[in-house]
C-alpha positions as CSV (number, residue, x, y, z in Angstrom):
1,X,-125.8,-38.0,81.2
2,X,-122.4,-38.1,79.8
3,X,-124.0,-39.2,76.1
4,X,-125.8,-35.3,76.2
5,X,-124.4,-32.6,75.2
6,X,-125.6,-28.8,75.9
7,X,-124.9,-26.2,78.3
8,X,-128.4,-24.0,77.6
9,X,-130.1,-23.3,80.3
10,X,-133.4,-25.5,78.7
11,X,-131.3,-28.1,78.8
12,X,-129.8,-27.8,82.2
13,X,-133.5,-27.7,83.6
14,X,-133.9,-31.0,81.3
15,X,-130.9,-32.0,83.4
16,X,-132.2,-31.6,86.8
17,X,-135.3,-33.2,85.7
18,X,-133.8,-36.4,84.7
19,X,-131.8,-36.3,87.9
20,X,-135.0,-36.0,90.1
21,X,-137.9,-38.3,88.5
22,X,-134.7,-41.0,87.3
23,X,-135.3,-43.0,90.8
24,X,-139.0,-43.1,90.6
25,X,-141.5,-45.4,88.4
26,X,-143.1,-42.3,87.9
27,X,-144.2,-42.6,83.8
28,X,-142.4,-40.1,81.8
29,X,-143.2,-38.4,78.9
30,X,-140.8,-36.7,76.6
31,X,-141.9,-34.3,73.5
32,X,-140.0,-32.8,70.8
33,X,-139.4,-32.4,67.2
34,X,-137.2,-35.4,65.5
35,X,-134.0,-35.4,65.9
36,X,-133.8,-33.6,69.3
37,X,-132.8,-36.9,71.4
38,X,-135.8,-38.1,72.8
39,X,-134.2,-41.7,73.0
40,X,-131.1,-40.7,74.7
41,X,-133.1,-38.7,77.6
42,X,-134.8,-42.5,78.1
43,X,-131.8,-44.2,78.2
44,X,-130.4,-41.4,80.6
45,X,-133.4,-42.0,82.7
46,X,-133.1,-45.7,82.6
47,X,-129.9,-45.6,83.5
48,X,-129.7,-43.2,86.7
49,X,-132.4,-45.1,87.6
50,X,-132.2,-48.5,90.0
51,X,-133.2,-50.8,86.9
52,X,-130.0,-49.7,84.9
53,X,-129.2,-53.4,85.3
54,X,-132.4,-54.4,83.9
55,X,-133.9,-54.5,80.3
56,X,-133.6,-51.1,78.5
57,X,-136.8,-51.8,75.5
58,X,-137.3,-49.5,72.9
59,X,-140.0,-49.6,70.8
60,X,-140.8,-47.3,68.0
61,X,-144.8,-47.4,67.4
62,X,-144.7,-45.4,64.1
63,X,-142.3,-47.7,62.4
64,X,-144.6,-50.8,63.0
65,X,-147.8,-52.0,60.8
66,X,-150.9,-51.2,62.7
67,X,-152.1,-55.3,62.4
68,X,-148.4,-56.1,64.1
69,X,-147.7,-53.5,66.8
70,X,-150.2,-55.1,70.0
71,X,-148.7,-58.7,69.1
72,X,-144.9,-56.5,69.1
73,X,-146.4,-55.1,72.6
74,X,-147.8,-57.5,73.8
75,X,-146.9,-60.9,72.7
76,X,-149.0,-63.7,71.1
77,X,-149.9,-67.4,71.5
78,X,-149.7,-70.1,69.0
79,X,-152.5,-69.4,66.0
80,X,-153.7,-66.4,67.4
81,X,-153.6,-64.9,63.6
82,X,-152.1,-66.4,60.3
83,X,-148.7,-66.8,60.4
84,X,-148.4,-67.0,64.6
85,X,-146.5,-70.2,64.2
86,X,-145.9,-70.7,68.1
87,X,-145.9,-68.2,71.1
88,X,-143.8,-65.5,71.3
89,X,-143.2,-62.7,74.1
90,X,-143.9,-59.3,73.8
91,X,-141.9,-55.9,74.5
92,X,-143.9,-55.7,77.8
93,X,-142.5,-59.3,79.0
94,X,-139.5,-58.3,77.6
95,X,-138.7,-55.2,79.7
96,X,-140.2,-56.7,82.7
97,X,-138.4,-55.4,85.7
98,X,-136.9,-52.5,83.7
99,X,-137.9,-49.8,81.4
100,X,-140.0,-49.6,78.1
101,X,-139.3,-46.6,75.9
102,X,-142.4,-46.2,73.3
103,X,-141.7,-43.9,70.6
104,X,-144.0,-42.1,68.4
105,X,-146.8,-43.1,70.8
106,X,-149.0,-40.4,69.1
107,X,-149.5,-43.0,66.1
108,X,-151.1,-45.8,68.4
109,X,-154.6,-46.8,67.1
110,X,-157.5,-46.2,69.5
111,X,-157.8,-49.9,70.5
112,X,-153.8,-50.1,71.2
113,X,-154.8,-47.1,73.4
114,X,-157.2,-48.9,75.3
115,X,-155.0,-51.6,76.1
116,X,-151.7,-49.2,77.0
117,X,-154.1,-47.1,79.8
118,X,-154.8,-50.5,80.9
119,X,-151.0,-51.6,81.3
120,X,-150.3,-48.1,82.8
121,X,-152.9,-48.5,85.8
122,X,-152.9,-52.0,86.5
123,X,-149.2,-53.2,85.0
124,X,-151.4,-56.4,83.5
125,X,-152.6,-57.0,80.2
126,X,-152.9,-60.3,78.0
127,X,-151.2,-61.5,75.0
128,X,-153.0,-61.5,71.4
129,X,-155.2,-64.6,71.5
130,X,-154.6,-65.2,74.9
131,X,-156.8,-65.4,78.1
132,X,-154.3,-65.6,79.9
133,X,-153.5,-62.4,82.2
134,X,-149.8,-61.1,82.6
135,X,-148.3,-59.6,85.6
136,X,-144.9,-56.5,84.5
137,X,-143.2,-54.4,86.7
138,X,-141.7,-52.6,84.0
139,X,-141.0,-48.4,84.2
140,X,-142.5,-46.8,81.3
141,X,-141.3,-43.7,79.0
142,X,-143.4,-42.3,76.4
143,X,-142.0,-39.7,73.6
144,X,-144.2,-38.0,70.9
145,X,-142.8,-35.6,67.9
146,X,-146.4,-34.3,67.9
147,X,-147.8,-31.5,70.6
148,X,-150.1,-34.7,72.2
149,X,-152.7,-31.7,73.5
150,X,-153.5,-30.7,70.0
151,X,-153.5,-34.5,69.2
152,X,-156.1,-34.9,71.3
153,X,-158.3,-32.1,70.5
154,X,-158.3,-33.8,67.5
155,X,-159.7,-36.8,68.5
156,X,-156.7,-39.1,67.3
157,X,-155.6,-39.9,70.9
158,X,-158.0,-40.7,74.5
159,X,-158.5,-38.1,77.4
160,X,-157.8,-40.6,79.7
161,X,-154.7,-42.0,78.0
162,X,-152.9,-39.0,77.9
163,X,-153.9,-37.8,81.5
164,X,-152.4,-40.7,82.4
165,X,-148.8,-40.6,80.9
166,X,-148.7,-37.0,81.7
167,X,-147.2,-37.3,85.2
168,X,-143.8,-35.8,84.3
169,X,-143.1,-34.1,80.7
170,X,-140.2,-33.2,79.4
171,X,-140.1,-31.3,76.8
172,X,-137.2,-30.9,74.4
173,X,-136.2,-27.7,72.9
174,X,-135.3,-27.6,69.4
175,X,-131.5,-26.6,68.2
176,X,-132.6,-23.6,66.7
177,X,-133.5,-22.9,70.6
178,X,-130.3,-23.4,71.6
179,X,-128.0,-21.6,69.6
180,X,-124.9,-22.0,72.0
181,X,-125.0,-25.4,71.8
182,X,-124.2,-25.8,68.3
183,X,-120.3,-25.1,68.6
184,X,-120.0,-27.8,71.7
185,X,-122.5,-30.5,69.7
186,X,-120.7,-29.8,66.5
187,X,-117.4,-30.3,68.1
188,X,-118.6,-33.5,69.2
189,X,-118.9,-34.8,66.3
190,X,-116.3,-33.3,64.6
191,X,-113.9,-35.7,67.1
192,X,-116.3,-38.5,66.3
193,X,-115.7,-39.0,62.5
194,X,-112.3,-37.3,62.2
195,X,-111.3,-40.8,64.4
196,X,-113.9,-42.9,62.6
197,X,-112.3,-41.6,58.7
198,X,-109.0,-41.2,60.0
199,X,-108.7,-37.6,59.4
200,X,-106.5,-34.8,60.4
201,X,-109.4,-32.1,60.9
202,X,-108.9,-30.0,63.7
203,X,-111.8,-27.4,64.1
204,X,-114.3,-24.9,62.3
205,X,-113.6,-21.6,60.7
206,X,-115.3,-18.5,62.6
207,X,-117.3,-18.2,59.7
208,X,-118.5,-21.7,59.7
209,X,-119.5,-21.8,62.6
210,X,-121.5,-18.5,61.9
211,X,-123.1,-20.1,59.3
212,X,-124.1,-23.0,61.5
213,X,-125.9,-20.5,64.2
214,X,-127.7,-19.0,61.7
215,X,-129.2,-22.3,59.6
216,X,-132.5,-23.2,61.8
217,X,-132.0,-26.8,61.6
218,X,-135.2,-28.3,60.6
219,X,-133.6,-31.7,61.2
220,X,-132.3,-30.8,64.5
221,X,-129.2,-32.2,66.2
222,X,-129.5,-35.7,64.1
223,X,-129.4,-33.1,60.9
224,X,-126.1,-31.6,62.2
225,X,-124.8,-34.7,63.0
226,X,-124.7,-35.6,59.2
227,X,-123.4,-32.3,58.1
228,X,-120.4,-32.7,60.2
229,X,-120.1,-35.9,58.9
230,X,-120.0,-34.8,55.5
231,X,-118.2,-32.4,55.8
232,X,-115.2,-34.0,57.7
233,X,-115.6,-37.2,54.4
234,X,-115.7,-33.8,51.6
235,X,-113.0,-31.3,53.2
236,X,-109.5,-31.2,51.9
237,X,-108.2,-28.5,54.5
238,X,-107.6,-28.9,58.2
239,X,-110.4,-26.8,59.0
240,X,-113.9,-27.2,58.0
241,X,-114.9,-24.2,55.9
242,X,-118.1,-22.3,54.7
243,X,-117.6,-24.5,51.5
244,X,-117.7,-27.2,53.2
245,X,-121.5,-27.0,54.2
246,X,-124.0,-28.3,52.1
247,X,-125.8,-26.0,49.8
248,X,-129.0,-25.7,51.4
249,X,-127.4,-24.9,54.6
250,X,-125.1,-22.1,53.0
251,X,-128.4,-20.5,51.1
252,X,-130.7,-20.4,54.5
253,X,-128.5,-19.3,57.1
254,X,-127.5,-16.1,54.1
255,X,-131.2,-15.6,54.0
256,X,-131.2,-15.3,57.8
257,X,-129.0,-12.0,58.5
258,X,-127.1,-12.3,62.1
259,X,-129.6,-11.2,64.7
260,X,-130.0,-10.5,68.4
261,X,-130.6,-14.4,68.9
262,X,-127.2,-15.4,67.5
263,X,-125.0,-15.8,70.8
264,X,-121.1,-14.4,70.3
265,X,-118.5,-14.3,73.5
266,X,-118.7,-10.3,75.0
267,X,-118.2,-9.0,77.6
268,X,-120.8,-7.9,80.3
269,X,-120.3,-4.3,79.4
270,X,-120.8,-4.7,76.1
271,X,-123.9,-7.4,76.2
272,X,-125.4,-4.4,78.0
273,X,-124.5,-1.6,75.8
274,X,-127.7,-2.3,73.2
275,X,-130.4,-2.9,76.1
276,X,-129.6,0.2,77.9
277,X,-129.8,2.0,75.2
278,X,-133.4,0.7,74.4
C-alpha cells in the first residue's frame, strides 16, 4: 500500500479491505470517477496477494476497438479474421496464474459479456477462431468509472454479469470527498517533480493550499497531480503560491466560499464550539 496516499477515514476502510479480500481469488470490483486510482488499488491487491510473483495484466476495455478487444482477451489462431497472420495469446493466457485488471469494463459489448461470465464461472473460454478450449487460473479485478447498477437498468450491461463480479466492491471516494488528503497527496508530488526538474521548491503557501481545498477537482487526484506539476515547472519562488495555480482552479475554488466541509487543524474545544451551539 506504500504507492497510496490518504489518511481519510473512506480510505482507511478502502485500506482494510484490500488487506482482507488481497489473499483470496475472490473477484473484485472497484468503482470510481477517473482519476481516483482504481489501477493502483489492483496492483495493491495483486501484490498483497500470493500471485505478487505472478503476471500483473492490465487491460483497459474502453481504449480498445470493439472488432479487437475479444482477440486482445482472448487470443486468436492463425486466419481467424483478416490480418490474423499467425496465433497469438491473449490477456487471459497472459495473466494465467496471476491477476487480470479490466478497466472500463462498463464499455464491454454484450457478446464480450457473454464470454467474460463464462471465464468468471468456469475459468475456460476459447480463442477467436478457435475450437479449442483453454484452462486459466488467473484472479480477476474489474473497475468501472460508471455506477454499473444504473448501467444496468439501462440495459447496456447483463444481470448476470454484474451479479457475478459483484462479490467484493470497492468503491473509491472522490478527492473532493477527502478534503484532508489534499495537503499529504499534494506534498507527494510536490517532492516528486521538485527531484525530477531539479528544483529548490520547498512547500505551499497557507493560502494555496486553501485554494486547493476549496477547487472540487473534477479530474481528481490524476488532475492534482498535473497542477503540482505545473506549478513546481512555472514558479520562480521557493514556495508554490496562489499564482501559481492555474486559472480555472483560482476562479472555482473563489466561487466556492470556505465552508463547514473545508478541514483546518483546531482544537477539540473549538471543533465543538459551532455544534453545541446549534
Amino acid at each position: 500500500l506504500d504507492n497510496i496516499i490518504g489518511h481519510d477515514y473512506k480510505m482507511l476502510r478502502i485500506y482494510d479491505m484490500i488487506d482482507t479480500v488481497a489473499e483470496s481469488r475472490t473477484t473484485v470490483l472497484i468503482q470510481g470517477d477517473s482519476g481516483t486510482g482504481k489501477s493502483l488499488i489492483a496492483r495493491a491487491i495483486h501484490h498483497r496477494s500470493d500471485r505478487r510473483e505472478r503476471p500483473f495484466v492490465e487491460v483497459s476495455c474502453g481504449a480498445l476497438p470493439e472488432s479487437l478487444l475479444e482477440s486482445e482477451l482472448f487470443g486468436h489462431v492463425k486466419g481467424s479474421f483478416t490480418g490474423a497472420v499467425g496465433d497469438k495469446a491473449g490477456k487471459f493466457k497472459a495473466a494465467d496464474t496471476g491477476t487480470i485488471f479490466l478497466d472500463e469494463i462498463s464499455s464491454a459489448t454484450p457478446a464480450l459479456q457473454v464470454k467474460l461470465l463464462r471465464v468468471l464461472q468456469e475459468r475456460q473460454f476459447e480463442p477467436v477462431g478457435s475450437n479449442k478450449t483453454e484452462h486459466v487460473d488467473v484472479r480477476v479485478i474489474l473497475a468501472s468509472n460508471e455506477d454499473l447498477v444504473r448501467v444496468m437498468e439501462a440495459g447496456r450491461f447483463r444481470q448476470d454479469l454484474f451479479y457475478r463480479i459483484n462479490v467484493v466492491t470497492l468503491n473509491l471516494p472522490g478527492l473532493r470527498e477527502r478534503i484532508g488528503d489534499i495537503p499529504l497527496l499534494a506534498d507527494h508530488f510536490l517532492q516528486r517533480y521538485r527531484q525530477e526538474l531539479r528544483k529548490e521548491v520547498l512547500g505551499f503557501t497557507e493560502e494555496c493550499l486553501e485554494y486547493m481545498r476549496r477547487y472540487p477537482w473534477p479530474g481528481n487526484v490524476r488532475e492534482l497531480e498535473n497542477v503540482v506539476e505545473r506549478a513546481v515547472v512555472l514558479t520562480r519562488n521557493r514556495q508554490i503560491d496562489v499564482y501559481d495555480l492555474p486559472e480555472n482552479v483560482v476562479e472555482k475554488a473563489r466561487a466556492n466560499p470556505a465552508g463547514e466541509h473545508i478541514y483546518r487543524p483546531m482544537s477539540l474545544k473549538e471543533a465543538l464550539e459551532d455544534p453545541e451551539k446549534k
